[in-house]
C-alpha positions as semicolon CSV with decimal commas, in nm:
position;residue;x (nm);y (nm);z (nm)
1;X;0,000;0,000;0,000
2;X;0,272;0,257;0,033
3;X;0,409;0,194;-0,321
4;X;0,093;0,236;-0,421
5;X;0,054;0,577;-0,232
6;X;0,370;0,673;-0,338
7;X;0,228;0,631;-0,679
8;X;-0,115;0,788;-0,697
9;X;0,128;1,113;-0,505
10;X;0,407;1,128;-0,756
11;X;0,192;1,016;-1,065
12;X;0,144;1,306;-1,365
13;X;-0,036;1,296;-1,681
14;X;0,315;1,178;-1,838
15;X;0,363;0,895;-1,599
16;X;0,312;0,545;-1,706
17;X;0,192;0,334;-1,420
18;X;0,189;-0,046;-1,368
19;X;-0,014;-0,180;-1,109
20;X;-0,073;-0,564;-1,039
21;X;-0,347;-0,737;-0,843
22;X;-0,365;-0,429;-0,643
23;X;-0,617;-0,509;-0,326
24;X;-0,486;-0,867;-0,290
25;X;-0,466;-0,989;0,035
26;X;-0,703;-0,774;0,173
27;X;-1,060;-0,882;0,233
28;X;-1,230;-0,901;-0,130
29;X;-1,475;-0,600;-0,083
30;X;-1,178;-0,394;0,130
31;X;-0,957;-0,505;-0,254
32;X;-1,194;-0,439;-0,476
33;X;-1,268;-0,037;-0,316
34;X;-0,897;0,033;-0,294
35;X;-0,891;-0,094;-0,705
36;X;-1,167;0,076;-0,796
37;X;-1,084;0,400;-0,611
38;X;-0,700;0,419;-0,722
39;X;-0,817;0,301;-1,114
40;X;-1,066;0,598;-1,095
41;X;-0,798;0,857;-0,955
42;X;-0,541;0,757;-1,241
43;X;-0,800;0,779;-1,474
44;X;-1,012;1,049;-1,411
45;X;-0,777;1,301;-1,243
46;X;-0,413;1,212;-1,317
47;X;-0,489;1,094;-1,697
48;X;-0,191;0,866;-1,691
49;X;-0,142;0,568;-1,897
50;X;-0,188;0,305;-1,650
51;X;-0,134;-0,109;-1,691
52;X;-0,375;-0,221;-1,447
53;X;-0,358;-0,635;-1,419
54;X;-0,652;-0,760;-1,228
55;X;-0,844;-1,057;-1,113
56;X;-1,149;-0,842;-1,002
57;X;-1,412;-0,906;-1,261
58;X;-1,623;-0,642;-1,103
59;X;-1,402;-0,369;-1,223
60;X;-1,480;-0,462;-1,593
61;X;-1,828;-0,373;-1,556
62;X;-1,749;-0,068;-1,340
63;X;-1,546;0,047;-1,615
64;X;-1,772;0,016;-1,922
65;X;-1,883;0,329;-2,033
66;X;-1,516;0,467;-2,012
67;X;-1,375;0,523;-2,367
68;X;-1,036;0,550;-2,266
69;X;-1,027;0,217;-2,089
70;X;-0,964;-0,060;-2,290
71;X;-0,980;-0,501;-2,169
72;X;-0,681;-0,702;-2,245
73;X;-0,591;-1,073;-2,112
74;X;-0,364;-1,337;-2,158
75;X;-0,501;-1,599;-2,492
76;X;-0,526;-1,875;-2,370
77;X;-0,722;-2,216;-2,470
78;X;-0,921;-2,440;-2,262
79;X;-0,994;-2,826;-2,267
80;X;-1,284;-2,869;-2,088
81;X;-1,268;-3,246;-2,141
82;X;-0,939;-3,243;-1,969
83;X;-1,020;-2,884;-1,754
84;X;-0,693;-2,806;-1,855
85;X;-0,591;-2,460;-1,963
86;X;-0,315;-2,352;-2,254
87;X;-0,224;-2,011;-2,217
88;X;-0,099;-1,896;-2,557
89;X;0,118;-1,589;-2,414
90;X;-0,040;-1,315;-2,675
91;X;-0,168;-1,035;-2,523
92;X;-0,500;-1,001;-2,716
93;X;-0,788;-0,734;-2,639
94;X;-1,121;-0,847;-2,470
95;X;-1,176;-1,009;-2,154
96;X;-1,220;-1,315;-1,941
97;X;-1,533;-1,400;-1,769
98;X;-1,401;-1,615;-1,541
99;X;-1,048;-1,668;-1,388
100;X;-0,902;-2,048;-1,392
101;X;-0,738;-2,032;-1,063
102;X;-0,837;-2,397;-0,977
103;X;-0,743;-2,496;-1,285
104;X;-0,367;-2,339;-1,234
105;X;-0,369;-2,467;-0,879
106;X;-0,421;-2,833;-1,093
107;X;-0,158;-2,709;-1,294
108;X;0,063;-2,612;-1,011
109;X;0,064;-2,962;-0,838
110;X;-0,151;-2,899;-0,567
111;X;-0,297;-3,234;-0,439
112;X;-0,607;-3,368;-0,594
113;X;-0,798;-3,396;-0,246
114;X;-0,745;-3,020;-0,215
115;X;-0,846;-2,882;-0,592
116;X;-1,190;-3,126;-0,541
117;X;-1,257;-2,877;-0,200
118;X;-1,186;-2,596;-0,392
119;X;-1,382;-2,721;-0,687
120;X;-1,687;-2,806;-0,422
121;X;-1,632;-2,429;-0,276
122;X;-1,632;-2,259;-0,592
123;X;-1,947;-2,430;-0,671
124;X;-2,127;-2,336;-0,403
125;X;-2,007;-1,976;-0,406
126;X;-2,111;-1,985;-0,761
127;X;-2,448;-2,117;-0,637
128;X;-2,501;-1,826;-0,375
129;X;-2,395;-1,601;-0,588
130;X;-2,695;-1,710;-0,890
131;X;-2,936;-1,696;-0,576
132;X;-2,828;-1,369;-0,461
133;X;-2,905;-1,238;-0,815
134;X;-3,189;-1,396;-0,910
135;X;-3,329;-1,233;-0,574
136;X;-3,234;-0,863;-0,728
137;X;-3,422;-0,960;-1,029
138;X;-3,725;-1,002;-0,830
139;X;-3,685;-0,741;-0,623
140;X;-3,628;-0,497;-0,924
141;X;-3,909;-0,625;-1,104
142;X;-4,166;-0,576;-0,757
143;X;-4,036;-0,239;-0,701
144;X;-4,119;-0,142;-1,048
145;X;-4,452;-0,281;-1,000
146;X;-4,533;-0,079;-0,696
């Protein structure tokens, strides 16, 4: 954090900044705000051209309407009979809708017992998370009704 406040300081229209996974290893929500707020500063008030490397999907849809943003990820290819990914290391423009973290911790050698947990979690966050916004739906479609 105090790189990163020594950047957003020092930064000028003619800086080019390079920021990765900035937020990790605070809580998500905590990571996500200190993304979004420093993204938004270097954007909107410092103009600067800024490398940004994120696994916060949420900031792709926070970012949108911004014409001077642009979405760029890693090519990659994925087997889903094998749930194996290839990353083809060309930077292409566009964007992920998922991350294949599990699939890199497969990659990575972590024991099988402990990618089927995460496999289990991620489904179940997954789950929640599908609940969660179906609920909005609903509750944006009464509100509109009343």
């Amino acid at each position: 954090m105090e790189e990163t406040g020594d950047i957003v300081k020092e930064a000028t229209s003619d800086s080019i900044v390079l920021l990765d996974e900035l937020g990790r290893g605070t809580s998500t929500f905590d990571g996500v705000s200190i993304a979004y707020g420093v993204l938004r500063y270097l954007v909107d008030d410092v103009k600067c051209l800024t490398l940004f490397s994120t696994h916060y999907h949420i900031l792709i849809d926070e970012f949108k309407l911004y014409k001077t943003i642009h979405n760029y990820l890693m090519d990659y290819y994925y087997d889903e009979k094998q749930l194996k990914i290839v990353f083809k290391y060309k930077f292409i423009q566009g964007s992920t809708e998922k991350s294949f973290g599990i699939n890199v911790a497969r990659m990575a050698g972590l024991p099988p017992s402990v990618v089927a947990m995460a496999e289990e979690k991620e489904q179940a966050i997954n789950n929640e998370n599908r609940d969660i916004t179906t609920m909005r739906g609903l509750t944006k479609l009464f509100n509109a009704l009343i």
